[in-house]
N, CA, C and O atoms as a CHARMM CRD file, in Angstrom:
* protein
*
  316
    1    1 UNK  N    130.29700 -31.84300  84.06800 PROA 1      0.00000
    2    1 UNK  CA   130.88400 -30.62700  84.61100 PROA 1      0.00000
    3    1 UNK  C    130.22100 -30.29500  85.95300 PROA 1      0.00000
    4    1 UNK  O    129.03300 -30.60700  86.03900 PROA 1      0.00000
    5    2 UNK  N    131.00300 -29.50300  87.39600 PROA 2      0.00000
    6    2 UNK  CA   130.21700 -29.60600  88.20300 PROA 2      0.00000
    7    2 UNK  C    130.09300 -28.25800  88.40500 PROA 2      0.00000
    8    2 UNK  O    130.99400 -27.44700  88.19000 PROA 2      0.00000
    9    3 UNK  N    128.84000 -27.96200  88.87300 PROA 3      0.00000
   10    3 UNK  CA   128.75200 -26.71500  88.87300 PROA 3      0.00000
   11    3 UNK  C    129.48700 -25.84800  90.08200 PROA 3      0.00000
   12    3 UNK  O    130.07700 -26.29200  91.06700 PROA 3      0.00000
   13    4 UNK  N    129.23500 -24.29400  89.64600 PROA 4      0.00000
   14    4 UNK  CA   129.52000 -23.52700  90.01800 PROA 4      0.00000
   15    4 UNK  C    129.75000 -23.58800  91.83200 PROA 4      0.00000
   16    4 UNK  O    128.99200 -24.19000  92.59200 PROA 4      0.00000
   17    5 UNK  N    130.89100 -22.86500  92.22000 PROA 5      0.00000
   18    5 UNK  CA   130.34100 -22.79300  93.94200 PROA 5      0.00000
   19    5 UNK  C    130.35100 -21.50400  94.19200 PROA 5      0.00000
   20    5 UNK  O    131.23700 -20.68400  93.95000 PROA 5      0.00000
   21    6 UNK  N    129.20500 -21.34600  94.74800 PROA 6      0.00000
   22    6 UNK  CA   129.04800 -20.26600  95.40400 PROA 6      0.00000
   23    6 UNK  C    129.37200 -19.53600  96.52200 PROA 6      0.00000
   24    6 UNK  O    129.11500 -20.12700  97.57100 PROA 6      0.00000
   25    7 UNK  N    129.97900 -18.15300  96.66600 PROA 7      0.00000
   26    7 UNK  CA   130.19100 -17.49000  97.74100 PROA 7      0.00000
   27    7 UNK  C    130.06100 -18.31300  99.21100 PROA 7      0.00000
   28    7 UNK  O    131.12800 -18.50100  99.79500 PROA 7      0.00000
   29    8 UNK  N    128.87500 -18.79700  99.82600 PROA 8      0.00000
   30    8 UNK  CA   128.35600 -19.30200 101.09600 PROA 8      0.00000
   31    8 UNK  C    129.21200 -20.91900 101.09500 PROA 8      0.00000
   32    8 UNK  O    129.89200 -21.41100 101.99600 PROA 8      0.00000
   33    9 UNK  N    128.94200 -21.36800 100.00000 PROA 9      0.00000
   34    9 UNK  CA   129.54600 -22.65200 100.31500 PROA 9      0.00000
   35    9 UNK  C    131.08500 -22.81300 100.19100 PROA 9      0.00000
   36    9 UNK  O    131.71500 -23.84800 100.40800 PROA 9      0.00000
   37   10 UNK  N    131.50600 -21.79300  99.86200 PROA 10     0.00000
   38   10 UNK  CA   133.01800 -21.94100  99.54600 PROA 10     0.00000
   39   10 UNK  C    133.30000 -21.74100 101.03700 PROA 10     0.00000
   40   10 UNK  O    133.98800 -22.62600 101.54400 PROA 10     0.00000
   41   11 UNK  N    132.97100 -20.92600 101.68900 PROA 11     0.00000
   42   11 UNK  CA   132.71500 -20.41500 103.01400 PROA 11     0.00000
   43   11 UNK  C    132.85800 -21.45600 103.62800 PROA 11     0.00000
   44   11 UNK  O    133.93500 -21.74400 104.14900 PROA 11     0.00000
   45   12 UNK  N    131.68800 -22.30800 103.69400 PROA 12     0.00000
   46   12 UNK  CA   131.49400 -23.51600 104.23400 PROA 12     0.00000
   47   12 UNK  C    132.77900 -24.49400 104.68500 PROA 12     0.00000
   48   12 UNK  O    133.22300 -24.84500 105.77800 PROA 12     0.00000
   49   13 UNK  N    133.23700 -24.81700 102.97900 PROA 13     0.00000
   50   13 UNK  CA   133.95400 -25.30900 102.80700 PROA 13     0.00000
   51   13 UNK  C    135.21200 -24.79300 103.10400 PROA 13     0.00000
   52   13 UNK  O    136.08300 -25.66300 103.09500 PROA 13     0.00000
   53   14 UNK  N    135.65100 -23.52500 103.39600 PROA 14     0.00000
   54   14 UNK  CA   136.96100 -23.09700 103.88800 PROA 14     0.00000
   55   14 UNK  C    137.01200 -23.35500 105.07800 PROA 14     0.00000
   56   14 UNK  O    138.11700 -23.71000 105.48800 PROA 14     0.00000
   57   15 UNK  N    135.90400 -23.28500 106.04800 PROA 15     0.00000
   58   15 UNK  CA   135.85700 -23.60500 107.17000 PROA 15     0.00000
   59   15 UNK  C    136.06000 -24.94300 107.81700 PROA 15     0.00000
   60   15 UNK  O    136.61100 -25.02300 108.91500 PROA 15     0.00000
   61   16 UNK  N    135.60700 -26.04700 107.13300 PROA 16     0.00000
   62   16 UNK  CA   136.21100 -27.35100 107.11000 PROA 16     0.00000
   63   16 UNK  C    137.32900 -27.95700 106.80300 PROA 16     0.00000
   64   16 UNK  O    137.70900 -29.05400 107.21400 PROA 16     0.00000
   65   17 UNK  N    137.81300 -27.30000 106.13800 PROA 17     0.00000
   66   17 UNK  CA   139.21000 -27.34100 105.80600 PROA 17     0.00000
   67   17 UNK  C    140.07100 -26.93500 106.51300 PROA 17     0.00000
   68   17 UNK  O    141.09000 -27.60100 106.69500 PROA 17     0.00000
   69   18 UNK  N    139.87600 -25.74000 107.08900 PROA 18     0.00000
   70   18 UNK  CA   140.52200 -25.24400 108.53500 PROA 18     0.00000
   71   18 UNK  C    140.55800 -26.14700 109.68100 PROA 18     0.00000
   72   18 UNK  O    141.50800 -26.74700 110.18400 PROA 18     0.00000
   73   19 UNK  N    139.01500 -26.10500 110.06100 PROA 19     0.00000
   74   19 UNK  CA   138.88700 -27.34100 110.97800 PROA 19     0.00000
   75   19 UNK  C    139.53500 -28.51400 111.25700 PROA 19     0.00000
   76   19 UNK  O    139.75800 -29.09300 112.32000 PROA 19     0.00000
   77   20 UNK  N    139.83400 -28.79700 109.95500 PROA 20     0.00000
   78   20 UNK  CA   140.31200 -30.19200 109.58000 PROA 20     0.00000
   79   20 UNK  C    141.90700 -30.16100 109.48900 PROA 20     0.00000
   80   20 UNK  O    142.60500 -31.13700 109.76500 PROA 20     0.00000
   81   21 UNK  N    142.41200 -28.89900 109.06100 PROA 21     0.00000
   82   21 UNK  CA   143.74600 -28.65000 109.54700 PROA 21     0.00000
   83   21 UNK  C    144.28800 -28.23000 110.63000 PROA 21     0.00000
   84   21 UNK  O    144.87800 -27.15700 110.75700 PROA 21     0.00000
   85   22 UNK  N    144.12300 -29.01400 111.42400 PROA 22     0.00000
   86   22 UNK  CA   144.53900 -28.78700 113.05100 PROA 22     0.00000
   87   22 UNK  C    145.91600 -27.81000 112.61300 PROA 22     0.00000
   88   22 UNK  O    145.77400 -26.66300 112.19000 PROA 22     0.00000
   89   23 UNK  N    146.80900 -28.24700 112.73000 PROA 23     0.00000
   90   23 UNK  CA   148.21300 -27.65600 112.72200 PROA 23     0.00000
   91   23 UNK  C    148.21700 -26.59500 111.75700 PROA 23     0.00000
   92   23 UNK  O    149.39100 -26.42000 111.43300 PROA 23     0.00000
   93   24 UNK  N    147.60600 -25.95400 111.26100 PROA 24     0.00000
   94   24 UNK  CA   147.41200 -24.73600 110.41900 PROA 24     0.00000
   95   24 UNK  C    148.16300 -24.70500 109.14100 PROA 24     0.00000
   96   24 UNK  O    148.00300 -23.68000 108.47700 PROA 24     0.00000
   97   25 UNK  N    148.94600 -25.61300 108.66000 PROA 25     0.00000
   98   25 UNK  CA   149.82200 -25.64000 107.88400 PROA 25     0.00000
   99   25 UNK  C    149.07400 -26.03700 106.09900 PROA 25     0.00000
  100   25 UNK  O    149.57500 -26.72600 105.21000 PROA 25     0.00000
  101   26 UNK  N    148.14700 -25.51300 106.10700 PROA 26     0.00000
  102   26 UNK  CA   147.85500 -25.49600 104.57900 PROA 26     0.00000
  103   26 UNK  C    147.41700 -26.62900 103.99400 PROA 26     0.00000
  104   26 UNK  O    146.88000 -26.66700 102.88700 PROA 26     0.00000
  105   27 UNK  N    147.69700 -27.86900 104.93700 PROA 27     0.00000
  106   27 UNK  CA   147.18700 -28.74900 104.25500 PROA 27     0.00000
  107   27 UNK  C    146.69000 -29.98400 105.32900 PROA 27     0.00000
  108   27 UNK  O    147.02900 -30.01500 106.51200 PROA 27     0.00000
  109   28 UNK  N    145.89300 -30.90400 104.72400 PROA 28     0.00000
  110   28 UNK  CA   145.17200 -31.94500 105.53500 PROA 28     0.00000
  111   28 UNK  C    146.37000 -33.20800 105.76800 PROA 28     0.00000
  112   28 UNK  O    146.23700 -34.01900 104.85200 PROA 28     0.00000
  113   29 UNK  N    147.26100 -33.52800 106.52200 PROA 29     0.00000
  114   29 UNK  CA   147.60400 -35.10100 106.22000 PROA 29     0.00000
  115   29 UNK  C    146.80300 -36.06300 107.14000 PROA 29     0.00000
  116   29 UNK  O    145.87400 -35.76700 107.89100 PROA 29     0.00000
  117   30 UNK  N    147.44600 -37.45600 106.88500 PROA 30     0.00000
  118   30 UNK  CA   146.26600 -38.55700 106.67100 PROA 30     0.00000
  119   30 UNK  C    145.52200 -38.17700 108.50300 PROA 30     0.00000
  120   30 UNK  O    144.29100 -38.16300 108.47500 PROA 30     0.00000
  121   31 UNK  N    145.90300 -38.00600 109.38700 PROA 31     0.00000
  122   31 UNK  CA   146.11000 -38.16700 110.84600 PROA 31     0.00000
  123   31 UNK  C    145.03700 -36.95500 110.66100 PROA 31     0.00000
  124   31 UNK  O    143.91600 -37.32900 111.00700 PROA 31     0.00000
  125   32 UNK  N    145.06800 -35.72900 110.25200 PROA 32     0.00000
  126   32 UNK  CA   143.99900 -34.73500 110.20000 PROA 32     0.00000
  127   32 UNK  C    142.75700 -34.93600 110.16900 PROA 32     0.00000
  128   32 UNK  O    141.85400 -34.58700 110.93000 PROA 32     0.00000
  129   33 UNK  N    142.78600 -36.11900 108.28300 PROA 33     0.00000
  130   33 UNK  CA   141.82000 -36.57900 108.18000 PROA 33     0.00000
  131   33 UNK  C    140.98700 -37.29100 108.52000 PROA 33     0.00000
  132   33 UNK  O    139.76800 -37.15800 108.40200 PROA 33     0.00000
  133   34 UNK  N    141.74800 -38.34500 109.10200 PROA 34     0.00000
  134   34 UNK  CA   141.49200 -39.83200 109.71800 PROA 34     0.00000
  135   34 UNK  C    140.34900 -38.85000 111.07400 PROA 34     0.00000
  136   34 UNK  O    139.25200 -39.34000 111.34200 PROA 34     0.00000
  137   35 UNK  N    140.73500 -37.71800 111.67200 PROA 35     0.00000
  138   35 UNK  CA   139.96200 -37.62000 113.07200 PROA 35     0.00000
  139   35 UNK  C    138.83300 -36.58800 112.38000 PROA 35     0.00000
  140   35 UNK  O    137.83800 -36.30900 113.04900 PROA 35     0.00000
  141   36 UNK  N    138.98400 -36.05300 111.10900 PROA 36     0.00000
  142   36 UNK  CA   137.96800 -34.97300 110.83800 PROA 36     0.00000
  143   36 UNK  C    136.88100 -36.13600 110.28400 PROA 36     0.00000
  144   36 UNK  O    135.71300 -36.07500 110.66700 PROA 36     0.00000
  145   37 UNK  N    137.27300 -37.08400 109.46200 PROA 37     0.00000
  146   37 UNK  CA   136.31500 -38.07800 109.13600 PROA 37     0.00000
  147   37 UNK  C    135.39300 -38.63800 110.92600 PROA 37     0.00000
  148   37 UNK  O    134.27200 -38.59300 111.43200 PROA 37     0.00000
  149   38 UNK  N    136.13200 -38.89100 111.10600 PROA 38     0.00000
  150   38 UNK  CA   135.85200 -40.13400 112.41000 PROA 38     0.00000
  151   38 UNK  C    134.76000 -38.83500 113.36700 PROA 38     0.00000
  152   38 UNK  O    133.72400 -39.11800 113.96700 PROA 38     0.00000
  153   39 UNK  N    135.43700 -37.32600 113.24500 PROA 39     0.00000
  154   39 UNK  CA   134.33600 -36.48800 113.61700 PROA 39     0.00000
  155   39 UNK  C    132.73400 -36.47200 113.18800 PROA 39     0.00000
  156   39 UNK  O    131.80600 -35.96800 113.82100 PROA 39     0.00000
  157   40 UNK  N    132.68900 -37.16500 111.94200 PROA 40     0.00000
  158   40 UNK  CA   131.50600 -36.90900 110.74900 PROA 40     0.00000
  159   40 UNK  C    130.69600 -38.48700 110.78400 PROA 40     0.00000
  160   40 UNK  O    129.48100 -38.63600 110.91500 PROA 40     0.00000
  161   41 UNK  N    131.66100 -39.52900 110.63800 PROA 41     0.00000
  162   41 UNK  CA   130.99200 -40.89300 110.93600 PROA 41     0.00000
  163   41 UNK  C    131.03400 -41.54800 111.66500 PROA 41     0.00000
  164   41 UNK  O    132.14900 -41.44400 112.17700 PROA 41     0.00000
  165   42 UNK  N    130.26300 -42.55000 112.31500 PROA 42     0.00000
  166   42 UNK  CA   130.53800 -43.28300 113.49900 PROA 42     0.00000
  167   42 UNK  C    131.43300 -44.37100 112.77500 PROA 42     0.00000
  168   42 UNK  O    131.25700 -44.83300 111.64700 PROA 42     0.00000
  169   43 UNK  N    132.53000 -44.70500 113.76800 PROA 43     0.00000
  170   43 UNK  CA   133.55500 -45.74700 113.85400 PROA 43     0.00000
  171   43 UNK  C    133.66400 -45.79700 112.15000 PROA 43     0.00000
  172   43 UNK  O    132.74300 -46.35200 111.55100 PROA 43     0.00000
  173   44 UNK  N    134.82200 -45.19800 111.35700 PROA 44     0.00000
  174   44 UNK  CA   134.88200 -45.54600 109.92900 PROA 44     0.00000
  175   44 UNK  C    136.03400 -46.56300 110.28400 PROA 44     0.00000
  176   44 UNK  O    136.90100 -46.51600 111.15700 PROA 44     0.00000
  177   45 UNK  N    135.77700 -47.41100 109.40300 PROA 45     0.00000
  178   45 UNK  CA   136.76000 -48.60200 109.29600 PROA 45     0.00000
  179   45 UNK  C    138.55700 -47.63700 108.78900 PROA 45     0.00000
  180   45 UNK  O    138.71800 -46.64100 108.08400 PROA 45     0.00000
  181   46 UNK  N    139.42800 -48.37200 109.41600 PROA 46     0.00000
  182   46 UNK  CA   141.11400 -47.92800 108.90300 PROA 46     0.00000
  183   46 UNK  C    141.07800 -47.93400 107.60600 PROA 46     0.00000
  184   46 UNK  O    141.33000 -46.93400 106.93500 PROA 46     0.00000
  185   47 UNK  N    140.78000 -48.99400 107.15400 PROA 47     0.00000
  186   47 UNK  CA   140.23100 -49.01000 105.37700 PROA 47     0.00000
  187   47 UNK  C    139.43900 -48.18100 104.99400 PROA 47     0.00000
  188   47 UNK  O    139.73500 -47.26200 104.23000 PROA 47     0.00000
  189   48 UNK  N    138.34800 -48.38100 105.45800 PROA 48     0.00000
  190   48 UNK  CA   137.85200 -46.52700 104.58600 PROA 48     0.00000
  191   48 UNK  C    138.35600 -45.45000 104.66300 PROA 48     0.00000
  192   48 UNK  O    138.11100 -44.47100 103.95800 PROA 48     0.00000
  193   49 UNK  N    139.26800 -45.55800 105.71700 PROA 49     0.00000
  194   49 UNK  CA   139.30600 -43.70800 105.88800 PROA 49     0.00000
  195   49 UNK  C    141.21000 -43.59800 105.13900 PROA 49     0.00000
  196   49 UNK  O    141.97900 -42.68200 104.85000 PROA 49     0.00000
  197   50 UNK  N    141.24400 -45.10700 105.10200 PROA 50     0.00000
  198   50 UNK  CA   143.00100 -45.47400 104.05500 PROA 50     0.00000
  199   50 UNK  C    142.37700 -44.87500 102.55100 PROA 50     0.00000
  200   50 UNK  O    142.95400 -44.01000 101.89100 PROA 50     0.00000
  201   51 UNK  N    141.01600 -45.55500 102.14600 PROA 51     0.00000
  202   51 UNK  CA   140.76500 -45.62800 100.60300 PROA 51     0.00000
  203   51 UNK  C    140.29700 -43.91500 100.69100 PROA 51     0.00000
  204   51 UNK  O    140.52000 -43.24100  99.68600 PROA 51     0.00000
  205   52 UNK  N    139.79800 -43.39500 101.62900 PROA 52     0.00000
  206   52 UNK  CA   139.12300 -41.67900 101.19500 PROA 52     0.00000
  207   52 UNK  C    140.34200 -40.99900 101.32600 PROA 52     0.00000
  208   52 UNK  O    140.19900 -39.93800 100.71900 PROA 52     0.00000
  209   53 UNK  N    141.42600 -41.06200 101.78900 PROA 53     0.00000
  210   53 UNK  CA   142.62300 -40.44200 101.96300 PROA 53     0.00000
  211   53 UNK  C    143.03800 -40.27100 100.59000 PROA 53     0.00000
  212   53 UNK  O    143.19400 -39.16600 100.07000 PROA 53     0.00000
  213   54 UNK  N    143.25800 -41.65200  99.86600 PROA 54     0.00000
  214   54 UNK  CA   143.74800 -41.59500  98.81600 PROA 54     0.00000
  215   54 UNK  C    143.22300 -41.45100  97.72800 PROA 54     0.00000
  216   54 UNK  O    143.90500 -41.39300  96.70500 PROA 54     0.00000
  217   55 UNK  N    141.83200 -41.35700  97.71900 PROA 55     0.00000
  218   55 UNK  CA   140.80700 -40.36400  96.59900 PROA 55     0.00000
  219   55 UNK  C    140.87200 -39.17500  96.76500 PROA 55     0.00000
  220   55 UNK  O    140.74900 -38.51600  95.73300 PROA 55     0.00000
  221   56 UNK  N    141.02400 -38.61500  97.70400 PROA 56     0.00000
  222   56 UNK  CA   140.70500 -37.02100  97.87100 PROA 56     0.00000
  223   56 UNK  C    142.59900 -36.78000  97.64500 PROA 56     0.00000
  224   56 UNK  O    142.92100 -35.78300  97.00000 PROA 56     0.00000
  225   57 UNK  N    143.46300 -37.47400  98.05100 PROA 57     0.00000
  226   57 UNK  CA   144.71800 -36.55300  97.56400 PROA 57     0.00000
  227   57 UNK  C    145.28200 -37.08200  96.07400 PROA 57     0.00000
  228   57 UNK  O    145.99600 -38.02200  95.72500 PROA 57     0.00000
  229   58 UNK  N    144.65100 -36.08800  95.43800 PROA 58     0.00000
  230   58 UNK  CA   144.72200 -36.30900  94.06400 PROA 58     0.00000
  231   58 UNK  C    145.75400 -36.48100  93.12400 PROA 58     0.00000
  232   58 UNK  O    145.85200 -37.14400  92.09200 PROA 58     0.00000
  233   59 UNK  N    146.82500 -35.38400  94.00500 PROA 59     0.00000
  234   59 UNK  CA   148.16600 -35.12700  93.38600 PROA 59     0.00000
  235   59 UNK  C    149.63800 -36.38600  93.83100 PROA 59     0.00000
  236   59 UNK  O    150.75600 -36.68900  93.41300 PROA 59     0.00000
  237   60 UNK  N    148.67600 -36.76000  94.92600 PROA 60     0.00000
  238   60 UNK  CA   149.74400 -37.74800  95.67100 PROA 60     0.00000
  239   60 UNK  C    150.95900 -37.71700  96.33900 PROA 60     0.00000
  240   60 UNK  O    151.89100 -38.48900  96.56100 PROA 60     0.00000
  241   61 UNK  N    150.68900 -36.73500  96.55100 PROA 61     0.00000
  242   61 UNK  CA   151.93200 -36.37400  97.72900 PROA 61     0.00000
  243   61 UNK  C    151.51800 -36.39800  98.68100 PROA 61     0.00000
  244   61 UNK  O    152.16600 -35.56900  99.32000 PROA 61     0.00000
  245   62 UNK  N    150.71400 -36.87200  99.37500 PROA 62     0.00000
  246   62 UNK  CA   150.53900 -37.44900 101.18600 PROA 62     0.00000
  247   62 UNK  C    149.39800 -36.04800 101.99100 PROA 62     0.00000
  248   62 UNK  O    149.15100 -35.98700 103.19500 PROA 62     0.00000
  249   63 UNK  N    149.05900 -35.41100 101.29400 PROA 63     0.00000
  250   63 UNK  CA   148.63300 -34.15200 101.92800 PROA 63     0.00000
  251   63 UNK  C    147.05300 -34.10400 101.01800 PROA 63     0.00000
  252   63 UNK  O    146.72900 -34.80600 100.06000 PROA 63     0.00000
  253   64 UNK  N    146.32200 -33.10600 101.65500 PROA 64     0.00000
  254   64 UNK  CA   145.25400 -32.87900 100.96200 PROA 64     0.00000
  255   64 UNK  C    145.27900 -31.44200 100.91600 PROA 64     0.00000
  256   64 UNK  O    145.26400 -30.85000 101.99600 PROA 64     0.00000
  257   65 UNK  N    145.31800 -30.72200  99.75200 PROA 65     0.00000
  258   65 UNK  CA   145.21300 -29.17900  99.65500 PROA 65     0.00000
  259   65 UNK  C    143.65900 -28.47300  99.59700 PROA 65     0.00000
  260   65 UNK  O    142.77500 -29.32000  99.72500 PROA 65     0.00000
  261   66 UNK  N    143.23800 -27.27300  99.45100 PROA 66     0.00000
  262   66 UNK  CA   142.02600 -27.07700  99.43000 PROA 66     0.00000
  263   66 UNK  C    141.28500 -27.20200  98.61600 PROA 66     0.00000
  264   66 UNK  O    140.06600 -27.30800  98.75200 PROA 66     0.00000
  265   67 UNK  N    142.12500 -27.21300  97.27300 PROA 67     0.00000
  266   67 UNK  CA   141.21800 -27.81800  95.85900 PROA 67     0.00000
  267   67 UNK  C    140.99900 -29.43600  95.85100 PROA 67     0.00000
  268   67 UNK  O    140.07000 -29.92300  95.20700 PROA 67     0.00000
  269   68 UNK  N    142.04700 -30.36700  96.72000 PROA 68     0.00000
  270   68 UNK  CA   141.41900 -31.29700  96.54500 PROA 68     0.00000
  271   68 UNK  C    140.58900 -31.70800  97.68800 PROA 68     0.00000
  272   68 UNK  O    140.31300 -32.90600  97.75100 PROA 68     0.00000
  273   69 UNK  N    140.13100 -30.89800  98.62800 PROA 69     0.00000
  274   69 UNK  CA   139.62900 -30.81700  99.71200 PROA 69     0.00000
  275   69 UNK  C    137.79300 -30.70400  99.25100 PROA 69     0.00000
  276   69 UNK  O    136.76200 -31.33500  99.48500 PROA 69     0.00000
  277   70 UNK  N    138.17600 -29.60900  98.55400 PROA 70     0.00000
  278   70 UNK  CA   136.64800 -29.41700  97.53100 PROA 70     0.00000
  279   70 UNK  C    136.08300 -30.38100  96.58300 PROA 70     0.00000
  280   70 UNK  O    134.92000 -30.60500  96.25000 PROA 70     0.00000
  281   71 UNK  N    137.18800 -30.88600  96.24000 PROA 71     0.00000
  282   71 UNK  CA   136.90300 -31.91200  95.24100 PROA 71     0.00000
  283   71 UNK  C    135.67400 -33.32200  95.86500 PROA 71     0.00000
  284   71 UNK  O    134.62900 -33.80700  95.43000 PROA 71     0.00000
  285   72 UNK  N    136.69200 -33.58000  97.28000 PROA 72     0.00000
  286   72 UNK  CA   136.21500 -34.88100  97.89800 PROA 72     0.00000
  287   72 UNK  C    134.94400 -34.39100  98.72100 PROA 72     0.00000
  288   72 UNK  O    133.84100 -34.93200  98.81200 PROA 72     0.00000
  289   73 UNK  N    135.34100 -33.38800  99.21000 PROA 73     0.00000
  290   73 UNK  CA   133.89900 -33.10600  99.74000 PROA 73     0.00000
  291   73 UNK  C    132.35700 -33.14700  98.79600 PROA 73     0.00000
  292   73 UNK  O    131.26500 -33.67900  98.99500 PROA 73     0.00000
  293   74 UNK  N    132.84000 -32.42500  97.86800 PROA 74     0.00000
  294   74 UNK  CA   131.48500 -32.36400  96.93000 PROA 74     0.00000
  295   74 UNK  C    131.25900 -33.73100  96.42800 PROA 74     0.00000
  296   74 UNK  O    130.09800 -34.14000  96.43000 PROA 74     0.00000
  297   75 UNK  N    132.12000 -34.43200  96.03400 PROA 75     0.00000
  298   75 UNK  CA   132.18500 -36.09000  95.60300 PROA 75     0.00000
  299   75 UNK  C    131.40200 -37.16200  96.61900 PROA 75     0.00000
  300   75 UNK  O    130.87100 -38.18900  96.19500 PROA 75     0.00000
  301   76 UNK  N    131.41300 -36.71800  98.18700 PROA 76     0.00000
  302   76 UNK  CA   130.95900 -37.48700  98.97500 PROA 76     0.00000
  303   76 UNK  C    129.81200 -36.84700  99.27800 PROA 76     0.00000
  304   76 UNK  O    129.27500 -37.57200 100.11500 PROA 76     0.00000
  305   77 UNK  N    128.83300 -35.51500  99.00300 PROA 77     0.00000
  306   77 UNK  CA   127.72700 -35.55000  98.91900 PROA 77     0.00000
  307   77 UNK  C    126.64300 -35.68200  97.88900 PROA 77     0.00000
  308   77 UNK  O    125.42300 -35.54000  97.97700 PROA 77     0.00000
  309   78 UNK  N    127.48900 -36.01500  96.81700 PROA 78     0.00000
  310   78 UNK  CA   127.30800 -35.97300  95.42200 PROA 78     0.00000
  311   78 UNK  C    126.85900 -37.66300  95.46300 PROA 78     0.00000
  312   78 UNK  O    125.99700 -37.95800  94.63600 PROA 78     0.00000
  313   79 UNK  N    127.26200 -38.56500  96.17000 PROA 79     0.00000
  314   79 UNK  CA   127.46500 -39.90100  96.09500 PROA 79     0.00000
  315   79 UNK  C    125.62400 -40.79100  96.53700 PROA 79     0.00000
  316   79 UNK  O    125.51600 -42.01700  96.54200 PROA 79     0.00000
């Protein structure tokens, strides 16, 4: 079970999610991600940032929402 989030980090995390949604529209697609990643790591391979696309959108419809936004984030510092 993962724990609790707290007030500050939800924060955090709303804010990256924003960030990361250029076009304001509620959700991350792959092109969002692909440059919010590439913001965070040097040169990620097309393949990694193909395979984190499709871990973090959980539901599979091409988009990343903010619950699964939370999900992948905590998953990749968790790692």
């Amino acid at each position: 079970m993962e724990p609790e989030i707290d007030e500050e980090e939800l924060e955090e995390l709303r804010l990256g999610f924003e960030t990361a949604d250029v076009n304001g529209d509620g959700a991350i697609n792959f092109r969002e991600f692909s440059d919010f990643v590439r913001d965070l790591m040097d040169e990620p391979a097309k393949e990694e940032l193909e395979i984190g696309f499709d871990e973090a959108d959980a539901y599979k419809n091409g988009v990343i929402n903010f619950e699964e936004f939370i999900r992948w984030w905590r998953s990749t510092i968790s790692d």
